[in-house]
C-alpha positions as CSV (number, residue, x, y, z in Angstrom):
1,X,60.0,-16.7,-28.4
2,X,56.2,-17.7,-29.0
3,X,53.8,-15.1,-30.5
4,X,51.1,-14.0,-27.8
5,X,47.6,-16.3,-28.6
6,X,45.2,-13.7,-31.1
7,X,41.9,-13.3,-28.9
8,X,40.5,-16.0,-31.9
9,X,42.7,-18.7,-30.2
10,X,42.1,-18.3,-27.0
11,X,38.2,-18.4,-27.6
12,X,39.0,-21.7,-29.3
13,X,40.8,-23.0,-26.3
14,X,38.2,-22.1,-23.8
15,X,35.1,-23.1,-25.8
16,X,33.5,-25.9,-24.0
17,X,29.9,-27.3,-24.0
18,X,27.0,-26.3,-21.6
19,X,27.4,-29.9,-19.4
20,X,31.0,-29.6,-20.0
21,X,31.0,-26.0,-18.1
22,X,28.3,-27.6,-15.4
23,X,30.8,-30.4,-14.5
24,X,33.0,-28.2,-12.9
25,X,30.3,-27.0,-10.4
26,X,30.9,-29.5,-7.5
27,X,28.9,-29.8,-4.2
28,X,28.7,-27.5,-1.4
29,X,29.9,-24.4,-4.5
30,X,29.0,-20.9,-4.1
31,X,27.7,-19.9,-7.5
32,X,26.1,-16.7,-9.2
33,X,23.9,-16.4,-11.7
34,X,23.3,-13.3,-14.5
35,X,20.6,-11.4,-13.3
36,X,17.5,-11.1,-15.4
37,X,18.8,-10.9,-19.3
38,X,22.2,-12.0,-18.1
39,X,20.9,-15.5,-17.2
40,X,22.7,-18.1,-19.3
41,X,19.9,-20.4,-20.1
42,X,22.1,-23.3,-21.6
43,X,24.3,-23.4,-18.3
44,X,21.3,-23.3,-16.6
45,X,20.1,-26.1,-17.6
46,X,23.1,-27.9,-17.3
47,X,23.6,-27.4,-13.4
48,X,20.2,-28.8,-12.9
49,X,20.4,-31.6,-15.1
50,X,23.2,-32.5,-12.8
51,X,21.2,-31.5,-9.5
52,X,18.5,-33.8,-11.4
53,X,20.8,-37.0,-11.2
54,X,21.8,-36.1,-7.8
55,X,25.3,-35.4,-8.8
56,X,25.9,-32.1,-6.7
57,X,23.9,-31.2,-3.7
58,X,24.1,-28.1,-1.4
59,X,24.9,-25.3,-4.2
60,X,24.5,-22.5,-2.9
61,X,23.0,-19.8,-5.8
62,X,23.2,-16.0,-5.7
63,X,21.4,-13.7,-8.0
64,X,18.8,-11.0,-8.4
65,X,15.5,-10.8,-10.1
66,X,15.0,-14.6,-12.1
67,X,13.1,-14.7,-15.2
68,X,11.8,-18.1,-16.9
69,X,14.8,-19.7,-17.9
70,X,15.9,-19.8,-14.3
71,X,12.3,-20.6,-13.4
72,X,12.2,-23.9,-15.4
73,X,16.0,-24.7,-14.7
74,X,17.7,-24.3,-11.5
75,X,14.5,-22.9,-9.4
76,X,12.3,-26.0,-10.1
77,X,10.7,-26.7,-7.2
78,X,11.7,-30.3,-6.9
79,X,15.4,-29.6,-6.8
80,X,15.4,-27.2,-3.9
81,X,16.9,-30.0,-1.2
82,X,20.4,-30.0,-3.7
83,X,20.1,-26.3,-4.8
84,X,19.7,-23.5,-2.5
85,X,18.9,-20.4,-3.7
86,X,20.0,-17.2,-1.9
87,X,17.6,-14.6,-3.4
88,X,18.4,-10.9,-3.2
89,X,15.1,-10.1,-5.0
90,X,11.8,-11.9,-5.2
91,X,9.5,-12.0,-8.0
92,X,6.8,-14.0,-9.2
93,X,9.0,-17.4,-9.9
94,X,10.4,-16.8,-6.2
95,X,6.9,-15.9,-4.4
96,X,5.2,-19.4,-6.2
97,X,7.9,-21.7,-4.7
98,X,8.0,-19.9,-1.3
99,X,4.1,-20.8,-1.1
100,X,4.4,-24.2,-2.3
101,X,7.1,-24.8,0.5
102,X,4.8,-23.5,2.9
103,X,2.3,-25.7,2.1
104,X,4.5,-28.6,2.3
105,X,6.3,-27.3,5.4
106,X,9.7,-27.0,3.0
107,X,12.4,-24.1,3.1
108,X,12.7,-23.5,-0.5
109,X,14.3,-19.7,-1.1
110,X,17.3,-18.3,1.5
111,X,16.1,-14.5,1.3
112,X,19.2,-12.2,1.6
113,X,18.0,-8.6,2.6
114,X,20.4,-5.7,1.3
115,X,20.3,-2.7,-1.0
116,X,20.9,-3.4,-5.1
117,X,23.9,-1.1,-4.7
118,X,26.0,-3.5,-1.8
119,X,25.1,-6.3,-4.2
120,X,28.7,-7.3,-5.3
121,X,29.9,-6.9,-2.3
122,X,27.6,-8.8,-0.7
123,X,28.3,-11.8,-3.0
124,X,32.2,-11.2,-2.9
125,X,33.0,-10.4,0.7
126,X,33.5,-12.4,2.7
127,X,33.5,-15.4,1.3
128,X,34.6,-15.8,-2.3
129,X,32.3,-16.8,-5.1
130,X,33.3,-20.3,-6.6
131,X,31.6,-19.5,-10.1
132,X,29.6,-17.2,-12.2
133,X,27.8,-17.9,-15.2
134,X,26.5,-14.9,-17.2
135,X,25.1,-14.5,-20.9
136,X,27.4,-11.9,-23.1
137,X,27.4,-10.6,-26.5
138,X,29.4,-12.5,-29.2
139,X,32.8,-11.3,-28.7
140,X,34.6,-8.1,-31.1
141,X,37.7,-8.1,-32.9
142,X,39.3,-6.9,-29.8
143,X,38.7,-9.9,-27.4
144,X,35.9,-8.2,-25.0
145,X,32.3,-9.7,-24.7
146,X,29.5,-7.5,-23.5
147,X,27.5,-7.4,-20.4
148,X,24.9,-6.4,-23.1
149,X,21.4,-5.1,-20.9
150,X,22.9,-6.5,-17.4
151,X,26.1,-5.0,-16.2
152,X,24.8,-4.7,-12.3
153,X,26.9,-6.9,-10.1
154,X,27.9,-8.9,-12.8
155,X,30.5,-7.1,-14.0
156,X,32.3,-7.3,-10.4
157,X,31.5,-11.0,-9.8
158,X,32.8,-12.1,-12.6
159,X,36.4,-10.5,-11.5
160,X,36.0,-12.1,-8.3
161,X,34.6,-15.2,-8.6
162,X,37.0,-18.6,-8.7
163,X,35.9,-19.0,-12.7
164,X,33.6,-17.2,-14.7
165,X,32.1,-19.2,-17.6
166,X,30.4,-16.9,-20.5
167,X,27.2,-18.1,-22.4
168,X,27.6,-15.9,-25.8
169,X,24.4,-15.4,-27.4
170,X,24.5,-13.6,-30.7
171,X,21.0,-11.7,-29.5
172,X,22.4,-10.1,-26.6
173,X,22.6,-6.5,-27.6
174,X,25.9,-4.9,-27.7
175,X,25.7,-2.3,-25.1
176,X,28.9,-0.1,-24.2
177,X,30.5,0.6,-21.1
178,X,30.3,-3.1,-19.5
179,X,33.1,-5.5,-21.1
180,X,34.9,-8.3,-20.1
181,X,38.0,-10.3,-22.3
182,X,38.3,-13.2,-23.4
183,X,41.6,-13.8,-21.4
184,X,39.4,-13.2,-18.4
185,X,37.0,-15.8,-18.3
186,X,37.1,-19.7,-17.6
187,X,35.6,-21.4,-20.3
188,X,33.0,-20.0,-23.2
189,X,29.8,-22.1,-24.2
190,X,27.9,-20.9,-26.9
191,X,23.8,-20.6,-27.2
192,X,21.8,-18.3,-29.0
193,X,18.5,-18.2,-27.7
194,X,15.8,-14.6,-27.7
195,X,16.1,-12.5,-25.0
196,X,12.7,-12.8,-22.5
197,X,10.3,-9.7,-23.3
198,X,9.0,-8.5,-19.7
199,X,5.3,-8.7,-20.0
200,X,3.5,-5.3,-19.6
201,X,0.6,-4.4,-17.6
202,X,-1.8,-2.2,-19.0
203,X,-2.2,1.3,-17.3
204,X,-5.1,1.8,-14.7
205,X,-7.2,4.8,-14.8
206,X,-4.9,5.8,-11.9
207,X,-1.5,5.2,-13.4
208,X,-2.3,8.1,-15.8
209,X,-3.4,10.6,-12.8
210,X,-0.2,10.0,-11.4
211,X,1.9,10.4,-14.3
212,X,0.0,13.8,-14.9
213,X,0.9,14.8,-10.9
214,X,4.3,13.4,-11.1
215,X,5.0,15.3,-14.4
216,X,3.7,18.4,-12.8
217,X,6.7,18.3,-10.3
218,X,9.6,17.4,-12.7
219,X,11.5,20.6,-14.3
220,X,13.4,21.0,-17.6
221,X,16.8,19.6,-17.6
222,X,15.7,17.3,-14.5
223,X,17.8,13.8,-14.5
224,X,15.8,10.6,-14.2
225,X,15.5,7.7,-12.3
226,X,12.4,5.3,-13.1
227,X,11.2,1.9,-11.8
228,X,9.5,-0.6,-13.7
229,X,5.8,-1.1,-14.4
230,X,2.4,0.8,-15.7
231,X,3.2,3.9,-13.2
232,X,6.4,4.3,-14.1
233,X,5.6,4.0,-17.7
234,X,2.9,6.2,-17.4
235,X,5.1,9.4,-16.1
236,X,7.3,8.9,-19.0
237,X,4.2,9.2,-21.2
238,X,3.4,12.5,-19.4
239,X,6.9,13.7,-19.5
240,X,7.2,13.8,-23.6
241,X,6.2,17.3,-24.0
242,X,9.7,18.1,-21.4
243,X,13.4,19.3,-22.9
244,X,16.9,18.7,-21.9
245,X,16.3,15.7,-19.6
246,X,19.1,13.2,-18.5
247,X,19.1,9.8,-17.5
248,X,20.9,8.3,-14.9
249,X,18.8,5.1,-13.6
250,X,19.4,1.3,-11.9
251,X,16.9,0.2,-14.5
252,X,16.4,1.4,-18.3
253,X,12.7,0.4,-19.5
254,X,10.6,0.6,-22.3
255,X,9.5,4.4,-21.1
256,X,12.8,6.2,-20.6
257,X,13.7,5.2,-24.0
258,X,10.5,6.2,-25.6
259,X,11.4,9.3,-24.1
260,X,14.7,9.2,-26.1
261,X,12.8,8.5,-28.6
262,X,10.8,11.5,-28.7
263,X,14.1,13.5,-28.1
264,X,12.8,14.5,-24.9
265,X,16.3,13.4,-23.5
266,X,19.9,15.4,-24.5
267,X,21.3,14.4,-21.2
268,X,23.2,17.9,-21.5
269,X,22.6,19.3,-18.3
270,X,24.4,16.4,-16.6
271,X,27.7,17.0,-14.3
272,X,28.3,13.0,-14.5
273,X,28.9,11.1,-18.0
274,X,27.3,14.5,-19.5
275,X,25.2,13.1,-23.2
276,X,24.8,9.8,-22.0
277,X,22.1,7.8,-20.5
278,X,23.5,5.7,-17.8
279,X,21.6,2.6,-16.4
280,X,23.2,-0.6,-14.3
281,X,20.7,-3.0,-16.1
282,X,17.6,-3.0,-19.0
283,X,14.7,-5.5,-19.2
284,X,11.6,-4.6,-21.5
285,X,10.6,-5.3,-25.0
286,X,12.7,-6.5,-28.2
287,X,12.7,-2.9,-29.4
288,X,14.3,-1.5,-25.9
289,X,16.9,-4.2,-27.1
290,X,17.2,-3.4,-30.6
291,X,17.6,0.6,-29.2
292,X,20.3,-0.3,-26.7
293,X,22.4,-2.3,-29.4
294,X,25.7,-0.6,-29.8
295,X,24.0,3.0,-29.4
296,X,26.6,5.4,-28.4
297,X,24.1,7.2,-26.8
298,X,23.7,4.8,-24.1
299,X,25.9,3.3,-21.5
300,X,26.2,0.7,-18.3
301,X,28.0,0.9,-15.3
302,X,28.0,-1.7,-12.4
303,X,25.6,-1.2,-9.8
304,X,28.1,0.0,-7.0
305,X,28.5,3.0,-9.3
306,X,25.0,3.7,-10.7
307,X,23.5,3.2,-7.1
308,X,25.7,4.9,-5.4
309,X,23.6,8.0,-3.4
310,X,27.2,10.5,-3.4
311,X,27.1,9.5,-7.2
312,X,23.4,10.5,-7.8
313,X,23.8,13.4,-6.3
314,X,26.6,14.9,-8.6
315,X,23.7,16.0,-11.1
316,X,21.6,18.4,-10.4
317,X,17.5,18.3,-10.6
318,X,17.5,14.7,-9.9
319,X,14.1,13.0,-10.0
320,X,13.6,9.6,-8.5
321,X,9.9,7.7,-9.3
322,X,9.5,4.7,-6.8
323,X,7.1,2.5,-6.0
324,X,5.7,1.4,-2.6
325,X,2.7,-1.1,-1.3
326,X,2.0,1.1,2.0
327,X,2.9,4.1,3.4
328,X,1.9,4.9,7.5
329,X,0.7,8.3,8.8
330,X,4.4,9.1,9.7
331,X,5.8,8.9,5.9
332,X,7.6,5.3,6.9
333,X,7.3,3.4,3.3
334,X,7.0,-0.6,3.0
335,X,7.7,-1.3,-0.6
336,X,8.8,-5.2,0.1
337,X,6.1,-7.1,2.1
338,X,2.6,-7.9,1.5
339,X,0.0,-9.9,3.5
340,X,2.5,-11.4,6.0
341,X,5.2,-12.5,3.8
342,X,8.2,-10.8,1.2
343,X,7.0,-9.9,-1.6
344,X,9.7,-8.4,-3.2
345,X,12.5,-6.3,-2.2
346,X,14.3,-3.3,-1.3
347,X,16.2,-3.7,-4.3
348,X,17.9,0.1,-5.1
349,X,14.6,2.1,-3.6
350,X,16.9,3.8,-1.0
351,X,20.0,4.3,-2.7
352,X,18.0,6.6,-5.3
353,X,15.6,8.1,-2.1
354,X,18.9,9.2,-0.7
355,X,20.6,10.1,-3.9
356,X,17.6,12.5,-5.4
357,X,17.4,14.2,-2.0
358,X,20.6,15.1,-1.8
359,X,21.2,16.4,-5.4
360,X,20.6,19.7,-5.6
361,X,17.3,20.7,-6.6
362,X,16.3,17.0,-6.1
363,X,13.0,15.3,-5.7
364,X,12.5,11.6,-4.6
365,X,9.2,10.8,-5.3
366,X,7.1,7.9,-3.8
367,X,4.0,7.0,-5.8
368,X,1.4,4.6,-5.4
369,X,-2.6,4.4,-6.0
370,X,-4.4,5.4,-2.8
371,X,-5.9,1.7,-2.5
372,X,-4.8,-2.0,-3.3
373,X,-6.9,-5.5,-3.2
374,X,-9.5,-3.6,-5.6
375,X,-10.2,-0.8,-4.2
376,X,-10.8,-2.8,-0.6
377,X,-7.4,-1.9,1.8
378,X,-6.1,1.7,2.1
379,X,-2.3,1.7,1.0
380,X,-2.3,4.5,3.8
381,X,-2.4,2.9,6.7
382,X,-1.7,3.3,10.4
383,X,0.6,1.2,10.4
384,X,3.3,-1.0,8.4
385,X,2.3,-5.1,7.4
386,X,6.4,-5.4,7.1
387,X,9.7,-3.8,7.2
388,X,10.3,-0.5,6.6
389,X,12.1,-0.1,3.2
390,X,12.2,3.6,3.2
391,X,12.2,5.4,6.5
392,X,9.9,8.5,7.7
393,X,12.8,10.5,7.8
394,X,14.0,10.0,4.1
395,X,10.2,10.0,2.8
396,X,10.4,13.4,0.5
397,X,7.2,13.7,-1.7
398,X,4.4,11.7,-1.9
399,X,1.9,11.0,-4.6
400,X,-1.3,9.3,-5.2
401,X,-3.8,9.9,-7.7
402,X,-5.5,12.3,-5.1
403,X,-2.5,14.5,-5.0
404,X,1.1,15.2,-3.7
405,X,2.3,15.8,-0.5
406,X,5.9,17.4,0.3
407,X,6.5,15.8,4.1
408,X,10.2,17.4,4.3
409,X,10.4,20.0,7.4
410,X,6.8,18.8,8.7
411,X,5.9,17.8,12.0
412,X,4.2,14.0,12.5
413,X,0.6,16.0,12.9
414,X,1.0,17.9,9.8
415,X,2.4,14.6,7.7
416,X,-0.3,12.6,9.1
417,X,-2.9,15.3,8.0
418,X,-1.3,15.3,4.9
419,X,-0.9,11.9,4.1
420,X,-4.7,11.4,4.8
421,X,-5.8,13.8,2.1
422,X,-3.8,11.5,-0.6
423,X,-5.8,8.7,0.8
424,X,-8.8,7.4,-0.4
425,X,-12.2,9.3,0.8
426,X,-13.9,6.1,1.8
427,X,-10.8,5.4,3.9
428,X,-10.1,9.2,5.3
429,X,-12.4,9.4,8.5
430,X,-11.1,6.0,10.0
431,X,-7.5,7.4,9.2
432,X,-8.6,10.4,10.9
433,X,-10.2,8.6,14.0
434,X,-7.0,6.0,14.4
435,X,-4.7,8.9,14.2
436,X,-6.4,10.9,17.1
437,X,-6.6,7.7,18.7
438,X,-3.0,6.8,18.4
439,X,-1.9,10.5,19.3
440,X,-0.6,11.6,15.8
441,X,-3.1,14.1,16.0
């Protein structure tokens, strides 16, 4: 009888090269990509090398949030007739290629609209995935790789999809709670390359008002959810003086774990994985990386379960910071499109709107500076430029850096009142006159 292969001889088997893994993509596949720090840059590379030489056309691609390495890979421009991206997020790579196209009267990205938390799903059902590609963390004595700063829908689509083909990279950080084995993926090419830095925008004069309002309204003990930018960062700033927070958040940035930092956060007052700070994915600076690296404090969990509203609402005192790019006079938020066209997404605004709310003691916050385009349009407005992402009647508190406004249990009159005092002066009469107008007042 054979001995079982040691998790050492199976790697061996299964290590292939970069093109070697791209030649089993074939035309017309269904394949998924790592999201953000998940993105294998090697494979990447690979596939549209291939596309290049017009060996595979009609590859359908399915990820979240890009960064570079897709940007100079697989979403070049001049490969979008032979690889069509189905985008469940758009950023900045995303938005440049969706104007180009427009100017030259091409479809470049398939936009897929859906909530961060239906992601796998969404990718597995119903129509298998033919392969994902994913960076991991060098593999442990044991046989399991890490999902390292991206667990999200990866972990799932990689157990559903046809193969799933592993890029190690000895910089991804060893994060716990999102494995996979060695026995459970398709082939393994190795590539060690840093991990992109998310560049950060330096606070406005606003972003600190808000922090300071936002701050006001969070308790002791309060578990957080936080988006990613200035704002964001500048709550956590104004939080540091706060005890006994937890953390339970789609996305872990550079500010909730400066608040760990400052011991701010025990996570001891949580009902769900109680002393650890949960997060479905990470993306900041090489010191949020260096942090996350086999920190026992710390822990992923795919998206399903992290963005799950009945799961958000276990803990108690839940705090949700989200951005939006307009609000009208009825509390209906548009956090996704900007001057006619996507700008972004839903992504996991709603799951945590819904979650926070629901917890008890909860407070979903929406926050946003009172104006956009430097000062010249009023992000309170009359009415929405695109979808709604959050609806009026899931809207909870509002904050600009004029004040807060708590729209539960009020009429359209009072919410319209009250969402004009958080508005800009300049822009307050006309708000006032287009509401009485309109019949909101």
């Amino acid at each position: 009888m054979m001995s079982p292969m040691t998790p050492e001889q199976i790697y061996a088997e299964k290590r292939i090269t970069a093109i070697e893994a791209a030649a089993r993509i074939e035309s017309g596949a269904r394949v998924s990509m790592g999201m953000a720090l998940a993105e294998p840059p090697a494979i990447l590379a690979a596939i549209a090398a291939r596309a290049e030489a017009n060996e595979i056309d009609e590859v359908k691609l399915f990820y979240f949030h890009s960064t570079p390495h897709a940007g100079m890979t697989v979403l070049r421009y001049e490969l979008m007739d032979r690889i069509r991206p189905h985008c469940f997020f758009l950023g900045p790579i995303e938005r440049a290629l969706l104007e180009r196209g427009a100017a030259d009267g091409k479809r470049t990205i398939d936009f897929v609209p859906g909530a961060f938390s239906q992601a796998p799903r969404l990718m597995c059902d119903p129509a298998p995935i033919d392969f994902h590609v994913t960076a991991v963390s060098p593999m442990d004595r044991h046989g399991y790789f890490s999902f390292g700063p991206s667990n999200d829908y990866g972990s799932t689509v990689a157990r559903c999809a046809r193969q799933t083909i592993v890029e190690v990279n000895r910089h991804t950080p060893r994060v716990r709670g999102g494995m996979i084995h060695v026995s459970e993926v398709a082939g393994i090419v190795e590539n060690d390359l840093p991990l992109f830095e998310n560049p950060r925008r330096p606070p406005a004069a606003e972003d600190a008002v808000i922090g300071r309002i936002v701050a006001g309204l969070v308790e002791d003990g309060s578990c957080l959810q936080m988006g990613i930018g200035a704002l964001p960062d500048a709550v956590c700033a104004a939080l540091d003086g706060h005890r006994d927070l937890g953390i339970h958040t789609e996305l872990l940035s550079p500010g909730l774990v400066a608040l760990m930092k400052a011991g701010a956060v025990t996570n001891s007052r949580k009902v769900t994985d109680p002393g650890l700070s949960i997060f479905t994915f990470a993306l900041g600076d090489q010191p949020l990386y260096d942090f996350i690296d086999d920190n026992a404090a710390v822990e992923s969990r795919p998206v399903a379960y992290v963005n799950d509203p009945a799961v958000i609402a276990r803990n108690d005192r839940v705090v949700s910071v989200n951005a939006t790019l307009q609000i009208d006079l009825s509390g209906a938020c548009n956090s996704e499109h900007l001057a006619g066209r996507q700008f972004s997404a839903a992504g996991g605004q709603l799951d945590f709107v819904r979650g926070a709310y629901a917890s008890k003691g909860g407070r979903s916050i929406i926050a946003c500076h009172s104006t956009a385009k430097d000062g010249t349009l009023s992000r309170i407005t009359t009415r929405l430029d695109g979808p709604v992402t959050t609806p009026r009647n899931d809207t909870h508190i509002v904050v600009t850096e004029f004040g807060h406004a708590d729209l539960k249990g009020m009429s359209t009159a009072q919410r319209a009142r009250a969402l004009i005092s958080l508005a800009h002066p300049k822009f307050r009469d006309e708000l006032m006159a287009a509401a009485k107008a309109g019949g909101s007042l």
